[in-house]
Each structure stands twice: as C-alpha cells, then as structure tokens.
mmCIF file of the C-alpha atoms, coordinates in Angstrom:
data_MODEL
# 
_entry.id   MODEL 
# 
loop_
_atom_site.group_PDB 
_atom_site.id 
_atom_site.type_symbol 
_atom_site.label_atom_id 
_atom_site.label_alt_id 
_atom_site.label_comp_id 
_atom_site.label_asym_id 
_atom_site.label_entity_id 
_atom_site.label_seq_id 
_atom_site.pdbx_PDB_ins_code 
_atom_site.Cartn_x 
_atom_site.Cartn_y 
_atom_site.Cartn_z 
_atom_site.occupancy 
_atom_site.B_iso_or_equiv 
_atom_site.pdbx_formal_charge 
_atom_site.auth_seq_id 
_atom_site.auth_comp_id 
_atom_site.auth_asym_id 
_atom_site.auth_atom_id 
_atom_site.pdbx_PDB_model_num 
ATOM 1  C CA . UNK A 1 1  ? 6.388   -13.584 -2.760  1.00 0.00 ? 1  UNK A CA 1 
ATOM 2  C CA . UNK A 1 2  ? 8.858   -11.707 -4.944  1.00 0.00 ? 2  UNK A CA 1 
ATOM 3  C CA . UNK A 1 3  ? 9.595   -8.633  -5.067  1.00 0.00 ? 3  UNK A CA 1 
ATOM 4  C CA . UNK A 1 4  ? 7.946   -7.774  -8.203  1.00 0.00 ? 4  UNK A CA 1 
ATOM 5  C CA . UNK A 1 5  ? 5.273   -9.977  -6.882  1.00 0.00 ? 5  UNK A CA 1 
ATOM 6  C CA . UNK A 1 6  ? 4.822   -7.862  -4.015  1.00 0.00 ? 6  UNK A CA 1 
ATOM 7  C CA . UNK A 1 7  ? 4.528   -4.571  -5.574  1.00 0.00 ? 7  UNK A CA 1 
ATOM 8  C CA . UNK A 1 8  ? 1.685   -5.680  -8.214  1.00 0.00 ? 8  UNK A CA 1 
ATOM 9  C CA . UNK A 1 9  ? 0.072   -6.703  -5.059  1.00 0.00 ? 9  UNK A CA 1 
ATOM 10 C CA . UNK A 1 10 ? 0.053   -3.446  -3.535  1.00 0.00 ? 10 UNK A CA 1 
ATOM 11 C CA . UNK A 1 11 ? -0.289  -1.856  -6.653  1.00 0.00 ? 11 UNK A CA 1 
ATOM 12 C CA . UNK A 1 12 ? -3.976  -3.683  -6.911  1.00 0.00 ? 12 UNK A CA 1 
ATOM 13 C CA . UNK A 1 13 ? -4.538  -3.083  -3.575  1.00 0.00 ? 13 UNK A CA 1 
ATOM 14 C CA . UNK A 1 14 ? -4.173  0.734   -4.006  1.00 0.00 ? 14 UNK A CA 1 
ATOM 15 C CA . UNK A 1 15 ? -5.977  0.419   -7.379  1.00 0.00 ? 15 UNK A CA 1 
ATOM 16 C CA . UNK A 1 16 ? -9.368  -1.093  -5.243  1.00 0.00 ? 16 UNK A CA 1 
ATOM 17 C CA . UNK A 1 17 ? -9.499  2.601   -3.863  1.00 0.00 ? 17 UNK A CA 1 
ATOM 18 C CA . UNK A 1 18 ? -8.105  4.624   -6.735  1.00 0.00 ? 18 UNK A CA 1 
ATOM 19 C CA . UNK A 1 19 ? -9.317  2.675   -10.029 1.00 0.00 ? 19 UNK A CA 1 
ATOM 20 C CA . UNK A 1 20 ? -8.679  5.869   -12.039 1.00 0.00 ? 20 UNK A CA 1 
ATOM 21 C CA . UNK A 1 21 ? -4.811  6.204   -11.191 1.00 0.00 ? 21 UNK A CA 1 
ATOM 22 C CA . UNK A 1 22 ? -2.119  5.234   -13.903 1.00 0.00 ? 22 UNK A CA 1 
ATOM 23 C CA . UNK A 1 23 ? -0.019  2.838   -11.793 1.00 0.00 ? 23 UNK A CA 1 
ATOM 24 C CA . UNK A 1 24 ? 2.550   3.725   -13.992 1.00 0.00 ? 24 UNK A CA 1 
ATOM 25 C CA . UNK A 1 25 ? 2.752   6.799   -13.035 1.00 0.00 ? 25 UNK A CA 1 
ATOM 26 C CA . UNK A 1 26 ? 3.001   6.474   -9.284  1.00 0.00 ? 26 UNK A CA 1 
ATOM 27 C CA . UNK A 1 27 ? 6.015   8.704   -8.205  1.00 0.00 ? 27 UNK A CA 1 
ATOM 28 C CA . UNK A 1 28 ? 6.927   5.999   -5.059  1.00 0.00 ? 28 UNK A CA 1 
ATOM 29 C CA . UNK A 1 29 ? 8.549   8.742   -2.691  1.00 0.00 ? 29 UNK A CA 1 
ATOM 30 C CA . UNK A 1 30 ? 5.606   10.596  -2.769  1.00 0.00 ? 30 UNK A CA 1 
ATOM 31 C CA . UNK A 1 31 ? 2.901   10.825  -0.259  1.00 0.00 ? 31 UNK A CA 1 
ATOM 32 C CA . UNK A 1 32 ? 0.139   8.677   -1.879  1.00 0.00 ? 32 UNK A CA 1 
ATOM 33 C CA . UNK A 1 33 ? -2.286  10.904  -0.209  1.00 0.00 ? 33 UNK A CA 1 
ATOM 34 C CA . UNK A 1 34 ? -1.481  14.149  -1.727  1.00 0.00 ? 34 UNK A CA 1 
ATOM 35 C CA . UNK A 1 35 ? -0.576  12.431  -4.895  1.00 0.00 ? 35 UNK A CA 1 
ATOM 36 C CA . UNK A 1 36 ? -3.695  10.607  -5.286  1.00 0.00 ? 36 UNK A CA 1 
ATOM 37 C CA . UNK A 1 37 ? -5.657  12.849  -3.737  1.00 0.00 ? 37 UNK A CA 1 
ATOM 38 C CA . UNK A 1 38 ? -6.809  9.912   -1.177  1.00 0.00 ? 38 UNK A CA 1 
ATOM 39 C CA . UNK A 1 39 ? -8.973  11.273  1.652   1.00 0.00 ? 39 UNK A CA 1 
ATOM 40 C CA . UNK A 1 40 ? -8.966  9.478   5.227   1.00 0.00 ? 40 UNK A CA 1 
ATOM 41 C CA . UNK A 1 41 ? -11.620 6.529   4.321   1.00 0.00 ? 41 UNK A CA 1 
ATOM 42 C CA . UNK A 1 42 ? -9.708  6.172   0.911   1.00 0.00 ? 42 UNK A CA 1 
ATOM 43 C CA . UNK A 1 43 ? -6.481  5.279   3.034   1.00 0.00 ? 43 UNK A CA 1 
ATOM 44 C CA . UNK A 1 44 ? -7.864  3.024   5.494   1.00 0.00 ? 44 UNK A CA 1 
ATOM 45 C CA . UNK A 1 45 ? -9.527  0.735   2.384   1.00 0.00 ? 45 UNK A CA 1 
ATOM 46 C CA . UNK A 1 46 ? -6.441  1.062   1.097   1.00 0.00 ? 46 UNK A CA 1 
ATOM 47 C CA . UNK A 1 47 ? -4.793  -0.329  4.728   1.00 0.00 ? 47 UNK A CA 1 
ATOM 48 C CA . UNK A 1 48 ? -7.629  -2.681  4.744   1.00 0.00 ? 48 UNK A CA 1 
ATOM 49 C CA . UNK A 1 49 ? -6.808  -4.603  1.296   1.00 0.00 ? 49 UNK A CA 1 
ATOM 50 C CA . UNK A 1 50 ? -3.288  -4.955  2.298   1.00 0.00 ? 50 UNK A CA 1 
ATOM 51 C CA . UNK A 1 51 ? -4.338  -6.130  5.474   1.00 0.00 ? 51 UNK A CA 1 
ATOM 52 C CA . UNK A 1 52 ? -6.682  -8.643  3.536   1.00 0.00 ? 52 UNK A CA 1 
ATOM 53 C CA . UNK A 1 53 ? -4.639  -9.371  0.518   1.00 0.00 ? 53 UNK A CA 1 
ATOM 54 C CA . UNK A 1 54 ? -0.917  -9.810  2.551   1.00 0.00 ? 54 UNK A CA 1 
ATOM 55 C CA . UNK A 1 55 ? -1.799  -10.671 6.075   1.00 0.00 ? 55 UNK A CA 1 
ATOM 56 C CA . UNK A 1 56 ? -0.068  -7.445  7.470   1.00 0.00 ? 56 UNK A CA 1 
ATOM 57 C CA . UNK A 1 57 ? -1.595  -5.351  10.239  1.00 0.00 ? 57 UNK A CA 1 
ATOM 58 C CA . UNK A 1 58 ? -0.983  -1.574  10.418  1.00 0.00 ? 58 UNK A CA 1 
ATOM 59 C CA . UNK A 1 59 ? -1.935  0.466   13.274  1.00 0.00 ? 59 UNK A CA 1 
ATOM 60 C CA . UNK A 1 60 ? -2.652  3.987   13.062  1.00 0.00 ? 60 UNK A CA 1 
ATOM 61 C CA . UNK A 1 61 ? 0.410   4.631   14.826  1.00 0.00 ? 61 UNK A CA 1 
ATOM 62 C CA . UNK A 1 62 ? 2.405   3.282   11.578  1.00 0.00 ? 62 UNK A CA 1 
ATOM 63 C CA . UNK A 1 63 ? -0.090  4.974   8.705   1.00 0.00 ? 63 UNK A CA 1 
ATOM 64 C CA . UNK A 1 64 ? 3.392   7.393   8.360   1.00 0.00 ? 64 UNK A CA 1 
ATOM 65 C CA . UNK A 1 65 ? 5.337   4.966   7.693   1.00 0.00 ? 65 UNK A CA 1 
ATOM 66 C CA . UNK A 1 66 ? 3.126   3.624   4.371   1.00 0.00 ? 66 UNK A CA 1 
ATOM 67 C CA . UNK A 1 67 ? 2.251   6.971   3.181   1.00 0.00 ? 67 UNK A CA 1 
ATOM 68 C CA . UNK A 1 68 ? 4.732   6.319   -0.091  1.00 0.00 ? 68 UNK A CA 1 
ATOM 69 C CA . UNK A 1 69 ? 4.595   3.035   -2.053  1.00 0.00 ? 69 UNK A CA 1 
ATOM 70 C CA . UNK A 1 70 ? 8.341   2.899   -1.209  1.00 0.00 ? 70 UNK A CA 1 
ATOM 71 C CA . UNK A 1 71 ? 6.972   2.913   2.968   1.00 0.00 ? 71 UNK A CA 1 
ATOM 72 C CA . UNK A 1 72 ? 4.464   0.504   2.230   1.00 0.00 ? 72 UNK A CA 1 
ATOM 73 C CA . UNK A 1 73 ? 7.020   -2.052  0.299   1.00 0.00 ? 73 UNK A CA 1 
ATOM 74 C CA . UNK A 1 74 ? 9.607   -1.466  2.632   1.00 0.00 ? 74 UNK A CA 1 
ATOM 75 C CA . UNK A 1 75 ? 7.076   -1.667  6.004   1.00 0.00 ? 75 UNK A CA 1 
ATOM 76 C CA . UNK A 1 76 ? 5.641   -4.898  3.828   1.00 0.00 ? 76 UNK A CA 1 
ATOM 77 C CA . UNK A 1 77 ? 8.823   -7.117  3.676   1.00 0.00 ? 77 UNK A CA 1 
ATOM 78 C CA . UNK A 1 78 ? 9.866   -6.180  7.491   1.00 0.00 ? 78 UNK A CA 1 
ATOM 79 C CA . UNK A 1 79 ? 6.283   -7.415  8.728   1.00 0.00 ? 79 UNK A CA 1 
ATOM 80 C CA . UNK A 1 80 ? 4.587   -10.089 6.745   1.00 0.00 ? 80 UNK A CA 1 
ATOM 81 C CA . UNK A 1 81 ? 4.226   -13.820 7.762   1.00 0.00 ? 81 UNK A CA 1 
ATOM 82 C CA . UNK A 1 82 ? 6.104   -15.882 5.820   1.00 0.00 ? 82 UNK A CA 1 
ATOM 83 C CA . UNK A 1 83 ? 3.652   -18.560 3.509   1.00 0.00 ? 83 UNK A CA 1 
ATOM 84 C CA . UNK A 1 84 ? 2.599   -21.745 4.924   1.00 0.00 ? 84 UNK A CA 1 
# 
C-alpha cells in the first residue's frame, strides 16, 4: 500500500467515527482527540477500523503513540503485515 494509499485509508477509518470532520482540514500534529473532539469510545472505533481495515493491533499501551494522524501513519508503516 502506498503512501497516499495508506493515509486515505486512515483517513476513512477516522471518518467511520467522525463523518462530520473536513479531512482536509485535519492539522496531522495535532491530538485527534482534542481536535475532533473524539471521546474514549470514539477512539477505540477509531482503533478498531484500523485494526479491521489494515491488520494492525494497538494496545492501550500504544493509544499515545496514534493520537496524531502523523502517530498513526508513522506507528502504521513500522507495524503492518506486509500483503499476501
């Protein structure tokens, strides 16, 4: 998956959980939870989908670590399996 690829995906993926957000106008150092104003289930749907959607698992203990949409690209490409 390309790059660009990849952050549509996530893009969509956040988009399940905040349809009313301007993708566009994601700031992608920014904590997605203050930004979007995601509570605590918001952020594990949004975990979920990537989990569903990318085949990536993220423990709690790495829900830091994808709090920007930089973190979650970044913690992405380190940790998904590569395509049959």
């Amino acid at each position: 998956m390309t790059d660009p690829n990849l952050r549509a995906t996530v893009l969509d993926c956040l988009l399940e959980v905040a349809p009313d957000v301007d993708a566009g106008s994601i700031d992608p150092a920014e904590s997605l939870r203050d930004e979007l104003d995601l509570d605590s289930m918001d952020f594990l749907a949004f975990v979920k989908a990537l989990h569903e959607r990318l085949g990536v698992d993220i423990p709690e203990r790495d829900y830091a670590a994808v709090d920007t949409l930089d973190g979650v690209l970044d913690y992405v490409r380190e940790r998904r399996r590569p395509s049959p």
